[in-house]
C-alpha positions as CSV (number, residue, x, y, z in Angstrom):
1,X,-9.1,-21.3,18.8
2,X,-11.3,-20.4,16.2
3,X,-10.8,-17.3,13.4
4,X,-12.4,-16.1,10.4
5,X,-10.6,-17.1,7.0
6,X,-9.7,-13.9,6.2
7,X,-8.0,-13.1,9.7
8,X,-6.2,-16.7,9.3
9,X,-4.5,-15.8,5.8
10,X,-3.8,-12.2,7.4
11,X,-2.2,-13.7,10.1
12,X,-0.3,-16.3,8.7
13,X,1.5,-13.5,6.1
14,X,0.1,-14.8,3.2
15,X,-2.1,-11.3,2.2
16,X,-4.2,-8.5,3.7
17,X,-7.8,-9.4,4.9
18,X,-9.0,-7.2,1.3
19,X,-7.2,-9.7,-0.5
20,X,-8.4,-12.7,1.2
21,X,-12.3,-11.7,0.6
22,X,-11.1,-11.4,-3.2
23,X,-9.4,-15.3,-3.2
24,X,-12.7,-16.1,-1.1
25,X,-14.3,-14.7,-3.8
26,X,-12.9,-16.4,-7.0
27,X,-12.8,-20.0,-5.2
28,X,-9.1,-20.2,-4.6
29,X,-9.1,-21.0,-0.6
30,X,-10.5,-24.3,1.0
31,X,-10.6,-25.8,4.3
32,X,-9.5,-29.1,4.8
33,X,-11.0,-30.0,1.3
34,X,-14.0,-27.7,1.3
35,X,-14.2,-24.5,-0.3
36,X,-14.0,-21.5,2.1
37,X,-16.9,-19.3,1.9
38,X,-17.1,-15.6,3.2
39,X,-17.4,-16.1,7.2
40,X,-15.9,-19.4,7.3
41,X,-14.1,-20.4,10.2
42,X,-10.8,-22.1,10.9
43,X,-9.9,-24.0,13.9
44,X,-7.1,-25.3,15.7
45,X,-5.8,-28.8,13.4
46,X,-7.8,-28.1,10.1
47,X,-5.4,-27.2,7.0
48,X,-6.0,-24.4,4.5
49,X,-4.7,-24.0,1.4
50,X,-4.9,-21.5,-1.3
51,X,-4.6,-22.4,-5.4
52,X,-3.8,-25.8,-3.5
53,X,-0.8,-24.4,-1.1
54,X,-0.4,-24.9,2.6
55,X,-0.5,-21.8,4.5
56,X,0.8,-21.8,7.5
57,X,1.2,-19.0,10.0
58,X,4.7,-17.3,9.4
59,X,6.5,-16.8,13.2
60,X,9.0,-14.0,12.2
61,X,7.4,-10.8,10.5
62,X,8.9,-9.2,8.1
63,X,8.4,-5.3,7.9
64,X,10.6,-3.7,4.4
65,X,11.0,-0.6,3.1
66,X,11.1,-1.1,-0.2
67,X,11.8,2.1,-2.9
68,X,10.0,0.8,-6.1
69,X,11.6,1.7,-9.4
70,X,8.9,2.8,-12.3
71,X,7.5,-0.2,-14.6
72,X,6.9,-2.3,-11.3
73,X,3.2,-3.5,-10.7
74,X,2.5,-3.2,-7.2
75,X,0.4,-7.1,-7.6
76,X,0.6,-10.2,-5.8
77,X,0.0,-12.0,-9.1
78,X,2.5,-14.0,-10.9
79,X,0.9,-13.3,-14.5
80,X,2.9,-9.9,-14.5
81,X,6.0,-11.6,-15.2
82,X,9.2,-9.3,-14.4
83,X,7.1,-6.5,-13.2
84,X,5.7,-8.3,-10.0
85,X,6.6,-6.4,-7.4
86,X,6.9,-9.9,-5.0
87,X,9.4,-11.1,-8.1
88,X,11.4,-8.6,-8.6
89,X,12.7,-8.4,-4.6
90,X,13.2,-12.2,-5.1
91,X,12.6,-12.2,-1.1
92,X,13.2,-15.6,-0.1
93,X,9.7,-15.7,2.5
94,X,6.3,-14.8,1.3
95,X,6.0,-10.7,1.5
96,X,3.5,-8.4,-0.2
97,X,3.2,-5.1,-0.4
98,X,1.3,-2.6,1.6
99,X,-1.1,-0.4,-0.6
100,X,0.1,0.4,-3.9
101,X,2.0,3.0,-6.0
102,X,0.9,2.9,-9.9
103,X,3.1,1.6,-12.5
104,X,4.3,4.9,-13.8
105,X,5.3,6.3,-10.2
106,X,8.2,5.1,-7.9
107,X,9.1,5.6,-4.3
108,X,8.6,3.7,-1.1
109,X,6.7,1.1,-0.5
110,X,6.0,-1.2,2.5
111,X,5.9,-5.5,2.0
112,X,5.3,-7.2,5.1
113,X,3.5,-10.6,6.3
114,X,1.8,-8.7,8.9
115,X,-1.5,-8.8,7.7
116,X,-3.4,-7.4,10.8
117,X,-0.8,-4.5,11.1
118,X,-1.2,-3.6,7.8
119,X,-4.5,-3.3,7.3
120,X,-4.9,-0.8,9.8
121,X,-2.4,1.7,7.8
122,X,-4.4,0.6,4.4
123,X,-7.8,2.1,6.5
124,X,-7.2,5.5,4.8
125,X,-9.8,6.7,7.4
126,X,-7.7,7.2,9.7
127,X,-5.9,9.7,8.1
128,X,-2.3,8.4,7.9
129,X,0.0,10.2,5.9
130,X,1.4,9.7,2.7
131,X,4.1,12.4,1.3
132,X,5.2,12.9,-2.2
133,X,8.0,14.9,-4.3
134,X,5.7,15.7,-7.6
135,X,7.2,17.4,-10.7
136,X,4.7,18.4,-13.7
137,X,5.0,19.1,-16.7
138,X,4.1,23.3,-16.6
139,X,4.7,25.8,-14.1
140,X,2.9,26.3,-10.8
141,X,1.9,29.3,-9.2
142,X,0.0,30.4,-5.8
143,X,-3.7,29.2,-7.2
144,X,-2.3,26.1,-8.3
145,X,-1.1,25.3,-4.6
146,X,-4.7,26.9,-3.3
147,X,-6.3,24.6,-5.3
148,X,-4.5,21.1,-4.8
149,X,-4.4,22.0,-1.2
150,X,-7.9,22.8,-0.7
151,X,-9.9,19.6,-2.6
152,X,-10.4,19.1,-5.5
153,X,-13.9,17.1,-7.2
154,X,-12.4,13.9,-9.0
155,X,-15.5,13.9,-11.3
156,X,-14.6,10.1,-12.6
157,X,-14.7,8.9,-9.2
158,X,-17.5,11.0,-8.2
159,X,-15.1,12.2,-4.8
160,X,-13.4,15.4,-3.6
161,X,-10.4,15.1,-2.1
162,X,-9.5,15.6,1.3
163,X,-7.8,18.9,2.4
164,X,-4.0,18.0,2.3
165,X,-0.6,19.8,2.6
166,X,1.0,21.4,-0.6
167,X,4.4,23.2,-0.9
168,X,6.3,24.9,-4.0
169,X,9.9,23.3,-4.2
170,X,10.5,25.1,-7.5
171,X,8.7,26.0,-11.0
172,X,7.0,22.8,-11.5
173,X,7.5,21.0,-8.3
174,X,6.1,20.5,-4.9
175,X,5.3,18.3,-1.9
176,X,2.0,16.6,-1.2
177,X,1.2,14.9,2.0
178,X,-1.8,13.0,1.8
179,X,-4.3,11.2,4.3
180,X,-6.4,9.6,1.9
181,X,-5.4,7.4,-1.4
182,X,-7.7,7.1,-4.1
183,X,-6.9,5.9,-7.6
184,X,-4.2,7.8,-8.5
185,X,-5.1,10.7,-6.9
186,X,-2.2,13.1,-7.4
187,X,-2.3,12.5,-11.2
188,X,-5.9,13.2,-11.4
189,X,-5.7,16.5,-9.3
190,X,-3.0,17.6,-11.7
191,X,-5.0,17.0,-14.7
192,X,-7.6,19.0,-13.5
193,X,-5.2,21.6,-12.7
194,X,-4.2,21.5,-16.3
195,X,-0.6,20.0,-15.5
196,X,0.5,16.4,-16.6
197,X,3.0,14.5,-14.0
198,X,6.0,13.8,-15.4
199,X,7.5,12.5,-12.3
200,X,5.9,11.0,-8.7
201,X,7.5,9.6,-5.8
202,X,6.6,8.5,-2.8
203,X,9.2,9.7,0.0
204,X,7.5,9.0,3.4
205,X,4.7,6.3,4.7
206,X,3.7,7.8,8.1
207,X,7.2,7.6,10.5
208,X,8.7,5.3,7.6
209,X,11.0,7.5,4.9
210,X,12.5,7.0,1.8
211,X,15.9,7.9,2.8
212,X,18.8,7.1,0.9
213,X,17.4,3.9,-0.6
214,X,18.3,3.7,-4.3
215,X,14.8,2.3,-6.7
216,X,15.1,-1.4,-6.5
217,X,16.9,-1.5,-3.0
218,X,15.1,-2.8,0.3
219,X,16.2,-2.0,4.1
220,X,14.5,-3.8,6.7
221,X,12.5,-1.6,9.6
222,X,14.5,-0.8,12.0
223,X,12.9,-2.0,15.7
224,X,12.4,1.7,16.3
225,X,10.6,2.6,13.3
226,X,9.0,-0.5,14.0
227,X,7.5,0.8,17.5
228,X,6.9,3.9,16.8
229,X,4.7,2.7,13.9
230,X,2.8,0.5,16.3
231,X,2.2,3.4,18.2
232,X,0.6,5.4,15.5
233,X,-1.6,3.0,14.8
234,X,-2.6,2.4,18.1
235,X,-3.5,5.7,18.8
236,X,-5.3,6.2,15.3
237,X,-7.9,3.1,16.3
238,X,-8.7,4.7,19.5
């Protein structure tokens, strides 16, 4: 059978097909001996490694919920040191994680080896939700709420945001569920608002929640979570 490069090192757990164009990109990926280019094709027999390590297609996949602690990098890199995300879990199989939270924020996080499931939930265009617990640093009031709810122009990324759901839980904080996730989106909304985040986490990842995970702790998905998430995504690529 024959696949592109970036649907092999999907497959095989080693990182989503956006990361794979990027290795393509710098050199890193070869093909019995050759350099991979963009479009390059493996097929049954020929070996692949990348920065000169096998890869070989992982059987079991590994689905975690993971509730990252603040100071972790969400990077597959290993020139973070302490604060990669991958080295701090310590998982004993390769895992990385789904999307990204920024350094400053915490909350859940998914890391997988299912490349080709998880790039369909990082395809924010199909509107999979994201929900947050956000406090700020000033209070908030009924046109604060109108405002984050209704989209907001993110002049420095020359995008408004997509209608999303907002809810007061108290004098400075409130739930956000988004569909979309651009560069940290919630702290730029706030700014704009005139309100600084002082704290951000991530409590749900479409069916997958948070729950009573402690920051650093990891559960594994549970085979009903597991389903239903299929199903979600499923229906979303209809």
């Amino acid at each position: 059978m024959e696949v592109r490069i970036n649907k092999y090192l999907s497959s095989a757990g080693y990182c989503s097909r956006r990361e794979a164009d990027r290795l393509l990109e710098q050199g890193r990926v070869t093909i019995d001996g050759i350099p991979a280019q963009m479009g390059s094709k493996v097929t049954d027999g020929q070996t692949v490694f990348v920065d000169g390590k096998s890869i070989i297609e992982e059987d079991e996949k590994i689905l975690l919920a993971f509730y990252k602690p603040t100071g972790i990098v969400c990077t597959t890199t290993a020139n973070q040191g302490d604060n990669n995300i991958v080295d701090y879990i310590g998982y004993p199989k390769r895992i990385y994680p789904v999307g990204r939270l920024d350094k400053d924020s915490e909350g859940l996080i998914l890391m997988t080896n299912n490349g080709e499931m998880m790039d369909k939930i990082l395809r924010s265009a199909n509107g999979h939700e994201k929900e947050y617990i956000v406090t700020v640093n000033k209070e908030i009031d009924d046109s604060f709420i109108k405002a984050m709810s209704g989209g907001i122009y993110l002049a420095e990324l020359d995008r408004t945001t997509k209608p999303c759901k907002v809810t007061a839980l108290g004098k400075k904080t409130f739930r956000i569920i988004l569909t979309q996730g651009l560069n940290r989106q919630i702290r730029r909304m706030c700014s704009i608002q005139g309100r600084e985040v002082v704290q951000l986490k991530r409590i749900r990842i479409m069916n997958i929640l948070l729950g009573d995970l402690k920051p650093g702790e990891y559960r594994n998905v549970t085979e009903a979570e597991y389903q239903q998430l299929k199903e979600q995504l499923y229906d979303s690529a209809k």
